[in-house]
C-alpha positions in Angstrom: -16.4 -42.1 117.2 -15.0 -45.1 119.4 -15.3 -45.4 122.4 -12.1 -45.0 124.7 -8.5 -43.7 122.9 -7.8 -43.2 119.6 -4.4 -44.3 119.5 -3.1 -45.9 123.2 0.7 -46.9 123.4 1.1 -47.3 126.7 3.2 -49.1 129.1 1.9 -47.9 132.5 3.5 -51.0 134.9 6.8 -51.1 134.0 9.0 -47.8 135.1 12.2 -49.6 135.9 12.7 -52.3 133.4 16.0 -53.4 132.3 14.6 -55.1 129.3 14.3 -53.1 126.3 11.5 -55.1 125.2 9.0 -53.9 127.7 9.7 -50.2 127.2 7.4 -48.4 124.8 9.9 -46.8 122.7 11.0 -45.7 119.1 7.6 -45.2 118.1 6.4 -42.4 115.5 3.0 -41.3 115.7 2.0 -39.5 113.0 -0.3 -37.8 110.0 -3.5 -39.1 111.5 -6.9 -37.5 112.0 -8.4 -38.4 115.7 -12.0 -37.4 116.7 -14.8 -37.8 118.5 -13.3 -40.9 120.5 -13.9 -41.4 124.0 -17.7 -41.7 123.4 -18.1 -44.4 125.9 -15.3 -43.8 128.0 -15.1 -39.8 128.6 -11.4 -40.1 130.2 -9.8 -40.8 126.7 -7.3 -39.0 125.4 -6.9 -39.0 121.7 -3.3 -40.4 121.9 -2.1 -41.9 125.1 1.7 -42.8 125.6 2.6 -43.6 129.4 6.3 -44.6 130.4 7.8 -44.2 126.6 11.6 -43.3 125.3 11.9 -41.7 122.3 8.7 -41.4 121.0 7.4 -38.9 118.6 4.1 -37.8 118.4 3.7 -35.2 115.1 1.7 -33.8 112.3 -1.7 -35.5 113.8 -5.0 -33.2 114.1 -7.4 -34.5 117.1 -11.0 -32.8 117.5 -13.6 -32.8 119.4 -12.4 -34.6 122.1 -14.3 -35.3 125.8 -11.3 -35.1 127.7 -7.1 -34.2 127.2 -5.6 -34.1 123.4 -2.4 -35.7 124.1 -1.3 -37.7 127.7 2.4 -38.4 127.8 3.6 -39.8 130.9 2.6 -41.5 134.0 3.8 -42.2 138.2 3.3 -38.4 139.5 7.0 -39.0 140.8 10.4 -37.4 140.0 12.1 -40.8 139.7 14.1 -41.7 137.0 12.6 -44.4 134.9 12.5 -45.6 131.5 10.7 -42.1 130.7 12.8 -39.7 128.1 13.5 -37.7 125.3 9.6 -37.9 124.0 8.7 -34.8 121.6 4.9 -33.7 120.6 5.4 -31.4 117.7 3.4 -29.8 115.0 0.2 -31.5 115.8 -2.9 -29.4 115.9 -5.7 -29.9 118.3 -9.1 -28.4 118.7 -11.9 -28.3 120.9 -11.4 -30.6 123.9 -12.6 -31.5 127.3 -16.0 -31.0 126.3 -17.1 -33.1 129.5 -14.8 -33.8 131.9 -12.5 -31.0 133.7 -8.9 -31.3 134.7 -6.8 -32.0 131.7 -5.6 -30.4 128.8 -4.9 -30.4 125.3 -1.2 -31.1 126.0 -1.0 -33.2 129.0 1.8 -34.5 130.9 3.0 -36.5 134.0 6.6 -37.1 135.7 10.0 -36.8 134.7 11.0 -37.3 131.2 14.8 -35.6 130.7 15.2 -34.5 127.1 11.4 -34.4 125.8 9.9 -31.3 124.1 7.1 -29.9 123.0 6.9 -27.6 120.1 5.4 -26.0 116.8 2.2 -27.2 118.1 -1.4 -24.8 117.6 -3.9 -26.3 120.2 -7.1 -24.4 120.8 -10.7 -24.4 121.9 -10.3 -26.2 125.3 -13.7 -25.6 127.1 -13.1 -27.3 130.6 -10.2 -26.6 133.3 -7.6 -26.4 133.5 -4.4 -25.5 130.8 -3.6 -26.0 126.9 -0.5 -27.3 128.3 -1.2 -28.8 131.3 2.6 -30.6 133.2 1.1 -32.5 135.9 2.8 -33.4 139.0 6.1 -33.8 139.1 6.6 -32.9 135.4 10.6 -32.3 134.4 12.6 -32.2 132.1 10.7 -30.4 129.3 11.5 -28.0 126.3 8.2 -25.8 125.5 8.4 -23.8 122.7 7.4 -22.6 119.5 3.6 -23.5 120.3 0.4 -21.6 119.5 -2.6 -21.5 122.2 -5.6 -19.9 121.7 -9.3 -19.7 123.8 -8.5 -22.1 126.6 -9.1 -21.3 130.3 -5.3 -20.7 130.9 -2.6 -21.5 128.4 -0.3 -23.7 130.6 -0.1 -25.1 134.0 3.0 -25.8 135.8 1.4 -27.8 138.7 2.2 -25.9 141.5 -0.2 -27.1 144.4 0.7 -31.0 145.3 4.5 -31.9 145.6 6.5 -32.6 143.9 5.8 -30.0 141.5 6.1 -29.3 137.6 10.2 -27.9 137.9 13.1 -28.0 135.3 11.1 -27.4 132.4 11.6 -24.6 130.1 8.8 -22.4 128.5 9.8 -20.2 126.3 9.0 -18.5 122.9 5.5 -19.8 122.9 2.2 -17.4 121.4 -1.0 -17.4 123.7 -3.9 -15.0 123.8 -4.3 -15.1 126.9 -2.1 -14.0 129.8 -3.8 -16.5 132.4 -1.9 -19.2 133.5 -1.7 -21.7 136.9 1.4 -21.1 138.6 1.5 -20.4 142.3 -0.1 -21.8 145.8 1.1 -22.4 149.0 3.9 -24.4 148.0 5.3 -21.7 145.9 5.5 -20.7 142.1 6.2 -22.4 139.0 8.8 -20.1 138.1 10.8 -20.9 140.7 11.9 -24.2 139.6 10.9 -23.4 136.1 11.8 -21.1 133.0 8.9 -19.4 132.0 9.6 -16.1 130.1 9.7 -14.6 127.4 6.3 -15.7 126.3 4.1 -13.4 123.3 0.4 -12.6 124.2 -1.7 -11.2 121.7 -5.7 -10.3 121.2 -7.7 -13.4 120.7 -7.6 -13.5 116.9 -5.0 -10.8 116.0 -2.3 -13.9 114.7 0.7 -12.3 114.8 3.3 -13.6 111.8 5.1 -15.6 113.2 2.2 -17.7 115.2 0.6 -17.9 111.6 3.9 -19.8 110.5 3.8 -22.1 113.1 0.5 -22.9 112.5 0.6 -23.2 108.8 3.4 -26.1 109.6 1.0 -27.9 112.0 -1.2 -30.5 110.9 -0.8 -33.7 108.4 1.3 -33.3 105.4 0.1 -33.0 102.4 0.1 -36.2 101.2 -2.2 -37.3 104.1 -5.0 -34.5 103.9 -7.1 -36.4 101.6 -8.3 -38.7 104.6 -9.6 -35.5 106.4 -13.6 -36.1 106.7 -15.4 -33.0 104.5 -17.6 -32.2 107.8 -16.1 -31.0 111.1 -18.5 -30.2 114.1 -18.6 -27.9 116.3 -20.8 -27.7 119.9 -22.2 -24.7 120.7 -21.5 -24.8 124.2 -17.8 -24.6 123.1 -17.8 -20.9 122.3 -14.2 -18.9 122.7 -12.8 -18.0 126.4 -12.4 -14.7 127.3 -15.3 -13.5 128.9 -18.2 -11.3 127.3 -17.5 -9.4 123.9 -14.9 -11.5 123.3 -16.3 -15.4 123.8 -19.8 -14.0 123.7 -22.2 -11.3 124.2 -25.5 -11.9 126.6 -27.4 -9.7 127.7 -29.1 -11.3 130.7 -26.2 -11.1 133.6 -26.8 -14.8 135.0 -26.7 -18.3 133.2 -30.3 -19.4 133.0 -29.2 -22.9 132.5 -26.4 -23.3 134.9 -25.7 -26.9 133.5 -22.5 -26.1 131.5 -19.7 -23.4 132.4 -19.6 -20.6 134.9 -20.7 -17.4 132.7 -23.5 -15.3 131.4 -24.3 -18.0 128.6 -27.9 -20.0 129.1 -26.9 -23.6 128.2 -29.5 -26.5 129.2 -29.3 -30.1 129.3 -30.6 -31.7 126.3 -31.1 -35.3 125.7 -31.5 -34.9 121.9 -28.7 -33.1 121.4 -24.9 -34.0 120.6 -22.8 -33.6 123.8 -26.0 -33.7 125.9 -26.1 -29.5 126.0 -27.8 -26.7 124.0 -27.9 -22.9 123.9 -31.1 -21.3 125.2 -32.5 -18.3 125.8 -31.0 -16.6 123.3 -32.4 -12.7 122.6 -31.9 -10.5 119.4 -28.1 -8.8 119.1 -26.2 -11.8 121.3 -24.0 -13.8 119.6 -21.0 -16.5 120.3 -17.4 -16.7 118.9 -15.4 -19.6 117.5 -12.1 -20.2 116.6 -11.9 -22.6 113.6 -8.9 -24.1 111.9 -10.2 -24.1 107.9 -8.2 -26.9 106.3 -8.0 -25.3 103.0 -9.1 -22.5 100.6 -12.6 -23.2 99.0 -16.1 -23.1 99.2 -17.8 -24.5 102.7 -21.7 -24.4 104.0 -22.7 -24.2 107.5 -25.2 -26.6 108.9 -26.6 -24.8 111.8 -28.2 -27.6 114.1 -31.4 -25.7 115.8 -34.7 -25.7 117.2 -37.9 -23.0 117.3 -41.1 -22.7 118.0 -41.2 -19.5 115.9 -40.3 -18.2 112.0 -38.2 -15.1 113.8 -35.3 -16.7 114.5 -31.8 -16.1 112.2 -28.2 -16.2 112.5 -25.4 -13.9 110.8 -22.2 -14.9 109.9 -19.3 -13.1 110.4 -15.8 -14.6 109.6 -13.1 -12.3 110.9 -15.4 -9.5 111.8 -16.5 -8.9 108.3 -20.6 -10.4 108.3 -21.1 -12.9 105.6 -24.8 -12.9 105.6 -27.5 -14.8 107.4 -29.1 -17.7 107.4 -33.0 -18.1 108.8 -33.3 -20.3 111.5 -36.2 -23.1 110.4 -39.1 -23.2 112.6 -39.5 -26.9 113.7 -42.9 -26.3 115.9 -41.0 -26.9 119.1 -37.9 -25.9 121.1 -37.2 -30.2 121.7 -37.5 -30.6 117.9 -34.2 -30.4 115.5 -33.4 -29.5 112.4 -30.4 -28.1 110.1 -30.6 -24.7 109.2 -27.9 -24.6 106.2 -25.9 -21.2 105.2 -24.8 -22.5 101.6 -21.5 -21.4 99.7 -19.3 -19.3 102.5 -16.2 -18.6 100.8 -13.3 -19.7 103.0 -9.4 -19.3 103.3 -6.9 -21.8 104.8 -6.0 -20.9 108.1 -7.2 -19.8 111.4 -10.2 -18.1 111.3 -12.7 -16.3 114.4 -16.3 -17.1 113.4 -19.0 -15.2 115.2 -22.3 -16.0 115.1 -24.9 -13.1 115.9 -28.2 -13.9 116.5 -32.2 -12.7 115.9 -34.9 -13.8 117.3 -35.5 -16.7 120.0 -34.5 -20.1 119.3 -32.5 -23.4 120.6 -28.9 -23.6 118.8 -27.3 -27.2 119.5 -23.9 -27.4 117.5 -23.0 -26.5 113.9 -21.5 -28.1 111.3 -18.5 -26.7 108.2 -18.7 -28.7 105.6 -16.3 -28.5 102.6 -17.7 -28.8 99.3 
């Protein structure tokens, strides 16, 4: 991890330049692997471009992020400036705004005629607000083609401060969930916008054709040897879409209260990675993740937990068929942490729905796939 952007090209001071030097422009951003930056600074993003012309930002993957995937744009204000034809295409991006709210996986600001943004499969936001979030004053986009999946709505047309997200186009895109941000006092996106036809589908039913958009996301093939063999997941970041479908728990309050506004008991932790763990956990809950698996072969699960008891165990189910178990190591005490390891689960390129069902009573921080 660093600790502020993983890739900034910014020029946020300059809208109306004349001179072609001080525009950030003709710039290609590409195959790289971005994650876990923004450890010092939680505000971020993974790639930041502010007033830019022709800019392409494609083929990356960015994980694990604090706050928004990719921020293109800047100056909340329809004004023309140097701002245009930008594209974000076929990048995947997972699990972000694990601490701050108010961003997005795909974030933008202001008008920027002739951009786009397509072929993209962004997922696992845990914090408000959209996968594709178009900030004030947002114009003059192309959205299309993109898959989004468990994030608390799947785009944002900012309707509530003028001037609003209008002249953009959103069409042909594959969510799995209906939810979106679209209307207030001011009026509704769709107004000013295009915003149909859209597909929904059931959180981890793909249909076809998101499954080819998604197998053309990502770094070429030539780059995917600098992939790191261990991606981590926290376990506060379970799925959205509410119980049996994020999660099952059986008490109907959040004994912690420390995290996000449902039934799930997360605590503060100061031992443990992002600060949070899941607690309270009873026999027959369990917690859903969507996980992109970079390639066919054989993976073990490093399951990051405390317990003050030898009862504890967690099944593995990938794609609602159960894998097996693993037993949860009893470390003597609920602030004491250890890797519980499920060795040689057999795994298929692609996106996958892991659900975790638990026995027992135990502390689960985050859990690791590593490939063999």
């Amino acid at each position: 991890g660093i600790s502020s952007e993983g890739i900034d090209l910014r020029d946020i001071d300059r809208p109306f330049t004349n001179d072609p030097r001080e525009v950030t422009s003709n710039n290609m951003v590409s195959n790289n692997y971005i994650t876990q930056c923004g450890q010092e600074y939680f505000d971020a993003p993974g790639i930041l471009i502010g007033y830019g012309a022709e800019n392409l930002i494609s083929n990356n993957e960015l994980y694990t992020l604090p706050y928004s995937g990719i921020s293109l744009g800047w100056g909340w204000s329809l004004d023309q400036t140097v701002a245009n034809s930008n594209r974000i295409e076929a990048n995947i991006i997972g699990q972000v705004m694990t601490r701050l709210k108010d961003g997005g996986l795909i974030y933008t600001l202001s008008f920027q005629p002739g951009s786009s943004i397509t072929g993209n499969f962004i997922f696992n936001q845990v914090h408000e607000y959209a996968g594709i979030y178009l900030d004030q004053a947002s114009k003059g986009f192309t959205i299309s083609s993109n898959v989004i999946a468990s994030v608390p709505n799947w785009y944002l047309l900012q309707p509530t401060v003028a001037p609003m997200a209008q002249g953009n186009t959103v069409q042909n895109n594959f969510t799995d969930t209906s939810d979106a941000m679209c209307c207030s006092d001011l009026g509704c996106c769709s107004d000013v916008n295009t915003v149909d036809p859209n597909t929904v589908f059931s959180p981890g039913s793909w249909p076809q054709q998101a499954l080819d958009i998604i197998d053309s996301a990502g770094m070429d093939g030539a780059f995917e040897q600098i992939r790191p063999h261990e991606q981590v997941f926290e376990a506060e970041a379970y799925n959205h879409g509410g119980g049996l479908v994020g999660y099952l728990d059986y008490t109907p309050w959040d004994a912690g209260d420390d995290y996000r506004d449902d039934y799930v008991d997360v605590f503060l932790c100061s031992v443990c990675s992002n600060d949070y763990t899941v607690g309270g956990i009873m026999s027959g809950e369990w917690l859903a993740y969507n996980v992109f698996v970079p390639s066919d072969g054989s993976y073990d699960l490093l399951m990051r937990t405390a317990s003050n008891n030898s009862t504890g165990a967690i099944e593995v189910i990938v794609d609602g068929v159960s894998q097996g178990q693993v037993n949860v190591v009893n470390t003597g005490a609920l602030g004491e942490y250890t890797r519980s390891v499920f060795s040689d689960l057999q795994l298929s390129h692609g996106p996958r729905v892991f659900r975790l069902k638990f026995t027992g009573s135990f502390r689960f921080d985050s859990f690791t796939l590593r490939r063999h």
